[in-house]
C-alpha positions in Angstrom: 0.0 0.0 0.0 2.4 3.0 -1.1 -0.1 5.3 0.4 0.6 3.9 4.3 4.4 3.6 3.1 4.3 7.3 2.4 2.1 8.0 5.8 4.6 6.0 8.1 8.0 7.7 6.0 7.1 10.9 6.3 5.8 10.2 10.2 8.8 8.7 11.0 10.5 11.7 9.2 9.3 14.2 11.0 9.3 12.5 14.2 12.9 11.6 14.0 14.5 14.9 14.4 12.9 15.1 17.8 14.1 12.0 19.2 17.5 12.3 17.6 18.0 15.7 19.5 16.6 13.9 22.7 18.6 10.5 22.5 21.7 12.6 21.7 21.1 15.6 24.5 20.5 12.4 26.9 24.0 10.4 26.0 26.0 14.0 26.2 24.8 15.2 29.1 24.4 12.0 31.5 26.9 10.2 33.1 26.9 6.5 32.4 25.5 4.5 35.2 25.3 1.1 35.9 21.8 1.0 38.0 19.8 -1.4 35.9 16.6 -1.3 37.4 14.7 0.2 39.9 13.9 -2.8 41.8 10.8 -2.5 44.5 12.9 -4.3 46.8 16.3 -4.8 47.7 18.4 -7.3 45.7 20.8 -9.2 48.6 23.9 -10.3 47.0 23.1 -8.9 43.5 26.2 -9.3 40.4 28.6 -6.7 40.6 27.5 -3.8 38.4 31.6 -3.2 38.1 33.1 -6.3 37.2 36.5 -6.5 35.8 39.2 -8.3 35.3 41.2 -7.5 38.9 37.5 -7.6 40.2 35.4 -10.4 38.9 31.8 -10.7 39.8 30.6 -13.0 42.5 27.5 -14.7 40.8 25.6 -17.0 42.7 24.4 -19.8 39.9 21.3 -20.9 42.0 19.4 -17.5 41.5 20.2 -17.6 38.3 18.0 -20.1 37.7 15.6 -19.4 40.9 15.1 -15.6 41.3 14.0 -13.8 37.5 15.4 -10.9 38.4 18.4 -11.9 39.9 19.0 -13.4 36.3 17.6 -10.4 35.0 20.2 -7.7 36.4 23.1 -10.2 35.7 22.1 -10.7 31.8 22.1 -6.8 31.9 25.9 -6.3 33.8 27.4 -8.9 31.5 25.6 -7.5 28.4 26.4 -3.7 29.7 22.5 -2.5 29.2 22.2 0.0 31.1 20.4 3.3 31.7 21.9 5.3 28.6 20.3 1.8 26.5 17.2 2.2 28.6 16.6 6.0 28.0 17.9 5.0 24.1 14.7 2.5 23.6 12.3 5.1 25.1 13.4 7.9 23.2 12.8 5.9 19.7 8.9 5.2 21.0 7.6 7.8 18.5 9.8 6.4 16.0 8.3 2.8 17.0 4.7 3.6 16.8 3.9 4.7 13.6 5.8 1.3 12.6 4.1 -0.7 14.9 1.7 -2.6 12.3 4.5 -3.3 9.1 6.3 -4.1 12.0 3.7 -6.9 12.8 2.7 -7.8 9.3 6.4 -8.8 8.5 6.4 -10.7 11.1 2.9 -12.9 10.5 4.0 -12.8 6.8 7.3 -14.6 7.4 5.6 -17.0 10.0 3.2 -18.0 7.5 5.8 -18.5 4.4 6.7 -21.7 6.2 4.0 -24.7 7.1 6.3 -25.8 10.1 5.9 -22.1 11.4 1.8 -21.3 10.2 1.0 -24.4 12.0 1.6 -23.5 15.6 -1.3 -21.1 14.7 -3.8 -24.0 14.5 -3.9 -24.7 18.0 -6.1 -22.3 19.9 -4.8 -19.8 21.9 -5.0 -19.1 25.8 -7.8 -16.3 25.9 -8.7 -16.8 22.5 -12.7 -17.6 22.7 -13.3 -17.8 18.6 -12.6 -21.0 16.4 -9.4 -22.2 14.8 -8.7 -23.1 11.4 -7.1 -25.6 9.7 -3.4 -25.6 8.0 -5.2 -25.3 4.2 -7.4 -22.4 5.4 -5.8 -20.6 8.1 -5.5 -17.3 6.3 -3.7 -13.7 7.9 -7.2 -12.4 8.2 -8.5 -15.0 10.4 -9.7 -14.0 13.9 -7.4 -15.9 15.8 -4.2 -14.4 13.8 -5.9 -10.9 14.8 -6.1 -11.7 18.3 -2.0 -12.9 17.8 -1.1 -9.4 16.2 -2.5 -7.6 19.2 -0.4 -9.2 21.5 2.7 -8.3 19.7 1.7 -5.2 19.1 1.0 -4.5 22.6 4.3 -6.3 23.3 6.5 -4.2 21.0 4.9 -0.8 22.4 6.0 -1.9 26.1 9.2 -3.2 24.8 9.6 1.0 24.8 6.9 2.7 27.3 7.2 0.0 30.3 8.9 0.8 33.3 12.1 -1.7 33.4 11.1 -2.9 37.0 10.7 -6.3 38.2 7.0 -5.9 37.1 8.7 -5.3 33.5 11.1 -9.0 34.1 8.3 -10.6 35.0 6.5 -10.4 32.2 9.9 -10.8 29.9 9.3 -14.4 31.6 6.0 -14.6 30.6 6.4 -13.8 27.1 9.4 -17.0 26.9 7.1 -19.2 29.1 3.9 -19.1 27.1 5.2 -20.6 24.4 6.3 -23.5 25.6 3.7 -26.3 27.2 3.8 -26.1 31.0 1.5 -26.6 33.8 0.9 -22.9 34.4 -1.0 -22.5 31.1 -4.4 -24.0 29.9 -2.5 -23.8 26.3 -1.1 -27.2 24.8 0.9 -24.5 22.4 5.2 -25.9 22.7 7.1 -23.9 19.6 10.4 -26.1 19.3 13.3 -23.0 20.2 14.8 -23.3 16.6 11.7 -21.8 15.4 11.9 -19.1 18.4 15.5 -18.3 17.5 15.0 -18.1 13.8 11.9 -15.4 14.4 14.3 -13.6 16.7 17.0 -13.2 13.9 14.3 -12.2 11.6 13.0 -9.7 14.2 16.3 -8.2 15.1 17.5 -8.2 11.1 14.1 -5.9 10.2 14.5 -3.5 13.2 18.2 -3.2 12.7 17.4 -2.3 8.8 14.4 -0.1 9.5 15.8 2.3 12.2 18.8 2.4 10.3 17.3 3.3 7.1 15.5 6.4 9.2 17.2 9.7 7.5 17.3 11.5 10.9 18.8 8.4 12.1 21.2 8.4 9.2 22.2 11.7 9.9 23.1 11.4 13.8 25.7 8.1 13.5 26.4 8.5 17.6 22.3 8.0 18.1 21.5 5.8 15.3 24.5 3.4 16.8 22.9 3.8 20.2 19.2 3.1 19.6 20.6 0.2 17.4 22.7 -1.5 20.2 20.2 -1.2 22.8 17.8 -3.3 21.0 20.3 -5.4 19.8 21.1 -6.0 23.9 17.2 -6.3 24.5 16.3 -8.8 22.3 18.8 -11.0 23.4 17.8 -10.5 27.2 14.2 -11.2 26.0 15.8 -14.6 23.9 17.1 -15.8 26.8 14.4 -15.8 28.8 12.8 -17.9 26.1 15.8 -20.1 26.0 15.7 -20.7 29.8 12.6 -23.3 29.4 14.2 -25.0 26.6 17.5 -25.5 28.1 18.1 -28.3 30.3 20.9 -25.8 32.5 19.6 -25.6 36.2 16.1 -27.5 34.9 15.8 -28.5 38.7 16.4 -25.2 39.9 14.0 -23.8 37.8 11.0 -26.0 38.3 11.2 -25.8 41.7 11.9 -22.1 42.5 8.4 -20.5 44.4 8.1 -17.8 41.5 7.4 -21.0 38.8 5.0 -22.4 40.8 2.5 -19.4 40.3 1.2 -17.5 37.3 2.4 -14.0 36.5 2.9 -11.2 33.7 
């Protein structure tokens, strides 16, 4: 539709200068700290936001696997996402937004140029009251596929809105954990991780080429290499905690820690 091309380029065009100036003001004029989140409560023993090599961090492997968090701030230290990639993310929201929906539609387009992939979408869907379709007639228009799109979009607008608290991990968990069969969901849904990972490359490949492609973008490299980074570093904190209940690392740690044994978002 070159008429919504046009809209969202010349949206994106005038909405870029703005968060250019604001991304760049923010990375001048903070300093860089290494406060991940604002945790509601206290952290005991949490990684070393300094390691180094005379000072390596003491990192308890248990929590890893018991306390989301935890796991959480550690994936952040070791990655070095911190609040400069935080206030990076935000910034590009207005940026995001208008892109939301091609954003989406590549997405369900590429999931359904592949049978293996279109036919985790004929199982029905945890809050999904319609009916499903078969493999042969399962089209992009179908209600359940709507119902799909919303989530993501929702997800990909608090992916740069959210508060990153432990309200904001938790549901980072939830995201991983729905798709794979469990006893916390009503879902039989279990995407095998290869399919996960190869989404995620596809995901991170489109972003990467979109926001670059952004003239304002183009024309601030110090911003343009920020906002990229940051959700380079995101997505691969959010891939992990996909990976985590795929994994057999710390399975017994995992199925057994109190925050698995409850439902959360």
């Amino acid at each position: 539709m070159p008429g919504h091309q046009n809209t969202v380029f010349l949206s994106t065009l005038v909405l870029g200068t703005a968060v250019a100036a604001g991304v760049a003001y923010y990375i001048h004029t903070q300093p860089k700290r290494k406060v991940i989140v604002q945790a509601p409560r206290s952290i005991p023993d949490a990684p070393s936001l300094e390691p180094s090599l005379t000072n390596p961090a003491l990192i308890d492997r248990d929590r890893l696997y018991t306390d989301r968090l935890y796991r959480f701030q550690y994936l952040c230290s070791f990655a070095d996402f911190d609040d400069s990639d935080i206030a990076a993310i935000k910034a590009s929201a207005p940026l995001i937004a208008p892109l939301v929906p091609t954003i989406v539609d590549a997405v369900y387009e590429r999931l359904f140029s592949f049978d293996i992939t279109k036919s985790s979408f004929t199982q029905k869907n945890e809050g999904f009251e319609g009916e499903v379709s078969d493999l042969d007639h399962l089209t992009l228009d179908h209600e359940q596929i709507k119902f799909r799109k919303n989530h993501l979009k929702g997800y990909l607008v608090k992916l740069v809105s959210a508060e990153y608290d432990a309200k904001f991990v938790n549901y980072l968990d939830w995201v991983g954990r729905i798709h794979v069969r469990n006893q916390l969901k009503a879902s039989k849904i279990n995407v095998e991780y290869v399919h996960i990972n190869a989404l995620f490359a596809f995901l991170h490949g489109f972003l990467a080429e979109t926001l670059s492609n952004l003239p304002d973008l183009q024309r601030n490299p110090k911003v343009r290499t920020k906002t990229l980074a940051a959700f380079s570093k995101l997505l691969w904190i959010q891939n992990d905690f996909f990976v985590k209940y795929y994994v057999k690392d710390g399975r017994d740690l995992i199925e057994s820690a109190p925050e698995n044994q409850v439902r959360s978002v």
